[in-house]
Phi, psi and omega in degrees: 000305170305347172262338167301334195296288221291349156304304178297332215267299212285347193275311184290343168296318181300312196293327176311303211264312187271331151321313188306300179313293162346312193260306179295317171286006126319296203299311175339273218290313192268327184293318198305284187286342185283342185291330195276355168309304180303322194115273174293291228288341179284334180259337158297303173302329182291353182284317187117359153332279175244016225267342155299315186301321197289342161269334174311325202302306235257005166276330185287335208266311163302350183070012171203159142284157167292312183285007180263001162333142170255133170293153142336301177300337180279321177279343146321288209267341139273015158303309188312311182291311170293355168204074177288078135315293197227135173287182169287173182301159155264191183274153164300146180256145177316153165281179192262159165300128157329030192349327208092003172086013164265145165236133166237151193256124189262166147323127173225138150305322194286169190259139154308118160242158165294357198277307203255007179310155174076357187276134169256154208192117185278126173289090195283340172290295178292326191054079128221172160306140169235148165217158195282132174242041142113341139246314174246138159293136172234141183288147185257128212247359159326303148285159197126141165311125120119043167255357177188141270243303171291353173214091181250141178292171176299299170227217187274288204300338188287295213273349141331297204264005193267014173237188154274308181300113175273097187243357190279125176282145176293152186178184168285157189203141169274137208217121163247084185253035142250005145086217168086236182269107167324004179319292184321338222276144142266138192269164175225152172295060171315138188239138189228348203253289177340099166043075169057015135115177197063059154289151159238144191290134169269300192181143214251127150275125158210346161275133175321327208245358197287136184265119205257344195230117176228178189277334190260141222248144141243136208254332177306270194353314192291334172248007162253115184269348183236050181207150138333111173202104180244152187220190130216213190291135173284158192308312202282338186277046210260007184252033184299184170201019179181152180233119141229166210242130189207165173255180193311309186292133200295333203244346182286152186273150181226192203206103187248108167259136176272077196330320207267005189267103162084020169275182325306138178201146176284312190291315184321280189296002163301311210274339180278349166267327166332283226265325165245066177104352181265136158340152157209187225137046205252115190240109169222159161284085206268136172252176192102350193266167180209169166223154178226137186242115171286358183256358177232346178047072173232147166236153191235111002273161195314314193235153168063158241233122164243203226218108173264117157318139169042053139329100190251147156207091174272171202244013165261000174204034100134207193241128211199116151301152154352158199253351145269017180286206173287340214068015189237040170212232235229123175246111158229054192267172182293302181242171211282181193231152187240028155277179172230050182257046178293139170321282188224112177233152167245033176158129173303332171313297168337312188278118188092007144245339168201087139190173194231138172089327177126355167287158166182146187210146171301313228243308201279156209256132185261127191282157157201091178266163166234162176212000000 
């Protein structure tokens, strides 16, 4: 609207000064003729007698000069001056550097406020993104060891530990645990909670007769939770320090063994090169064990390890107590058992093939992680 003004403004200032001029060169005209009346003094200024004084008279009588008139071009640049609104264009500026398409994020001090919500921030201690929601930074957890494929943790229990905050939920994570070049990394199912978390899925039981533990490492294996998938412990992980044998459902009671409870035994390392991968046939008296209930996070026994007896474990017919034994640690055999001293079963089929604890269920598919 104001560039509509200021034109219409500059036209009527023009027209103001050209009327004015106008009007002078009338009086003129007429002071002129009226000058001429006399005669002498009109014909004297035309000798040059007086004819200077005589146009000073008759520019003095009107009271302006002609030539104190302001041009245009002058009532232009003080409009211009009286109404600087908007500046002239400037020249293009050099371009700026390029990133690359990174942004970076600094360290901050300040406090979550409702001032800063939404505000992003680098943790340089977790060496991740944090974001304000307006009272606390919350770690953005998108980024982080075993969240993409090029930054895979060693194992489960690795990519647990690699923050302060332990916020990582169970699910898949990518794991490289020979380490090196990520070409290899793989995802695996991590159990994140069970007695502080870092399980890595080995290999999955849902069929009765199905053998979960083979000679051959499967990387499939590590991220199928409902299928038939047998493996065993990778090679690079030997420096593991627990097995558990647990079913899918998050409330089922488990079965935890302890490589390091009542070593050095012989029966111990047989059966820990068994879980990683050596042939075996074996009946031994195996210590390390425990059951864990995650719903009250309690273990049986309270204290110390205990120890299954006539333990079997072969690797053409699967893990097993004695099939007269309690029943109360681990039946995972190929085919059923025909004692019943079982807790709970829900299909007769179920019993001395899959179950832990004392449990047994047809259907739900039994874990068998490390950490």
């Amino acid at each position: 609207m104001l560039r509509l003004f200021i034109p219409l403004f500059l036209v009527l200032i023009l027209r103001s000064f050209a009327s004015q001029k106008k009007s002078v060169s009338n009086v003129s005209s007429q002071n002129h003729c009226c000058n001429c009346r006399d005669g002498r003094d009109g014909r004297d200024g035309q000798n040059g007698k007086d004819g200077r004084d005589g146009r000073d008279g008759i520019n003095a009588g009107n009271g302006m000069k002609s030539s104190s008139l302001p041009s245009p071009r002058l009532v232009l640049r003080i409009v211009k001056d009286l109404f600087v609104f908007q500046g002239q264009k400037g020249e293009r500026g050099s371009p700026g550097n390029n990133p690359g398409g990174v942004i970076k994020f600094s360290d901050t001090a300040e406090k979550c406020t409702a001032n800063i919500a939404g505000s992003v921030s680098y943790n340089s201690s977790q060496k991740s993104l944090q974001l304000c929601d307006g009272s606390v930074w919350l770690p953005v957890l998108t980024v982080g060891k075993g969240y993409t494929k090029d930054r895979p943790g060693r194992h489960c229990l690795d990519i647990l530990n690699s923050g302060k905050l332990k916020l990582h939920g169970s699910g898949l994570y990518w794991i490289d645990p020979n380490g090196g070049s990520t070409a290899d990394s793989f995802q695996a199912f991590c159990d994140m909670e069970t007695e502080r978390g870092g399980w890595t899925l080995v290999a999955t039981k849902v069929s009765p007769g199905f053998l979960f533990i083979k000679t051959i490492f499967s990387s499939v294996a590590a991220a199928t939770k409902k299928a038939d998938a047998a493996s065993h412990i990778h090679p690079s992980m030997g420096d593991w320090k627990e097995v558990m044998f647990r079913f899918a459902d998050v409330d089922t009671i488990r079965v935890i063994y302890n490589r390091k409870a009542g070593a050095p035994n012989k029966d111990k390392e047989e059966f820990d090169k068994f879980l990683m991968g050596k042939s075996m046939s074996l009946i031994k008296n195996v210590n390390g064990f425990y059951k864990y209930s995650p719903a009250d996070k309690k273990r049986n026994p309270s204290v110390g390890f205990a120890t299954i007896s006539s333990f079997y474990f072969w690797s053409s017919r699967g893990i097993s107590e004695n099939h007269s034994g309690t029943d109360k640690w681990l039946d995972m055999w190929n085919t059923g058992d025909g004692s019943n001293n079982y807790i709970y079963s829900d299909n007769s089929r179920a019993r001395g093939t899959k179950c832990i604890a004392g449990y047994c269920y047809l259907n739900k598919p039994i874990w068998v992680m490390v950490r």
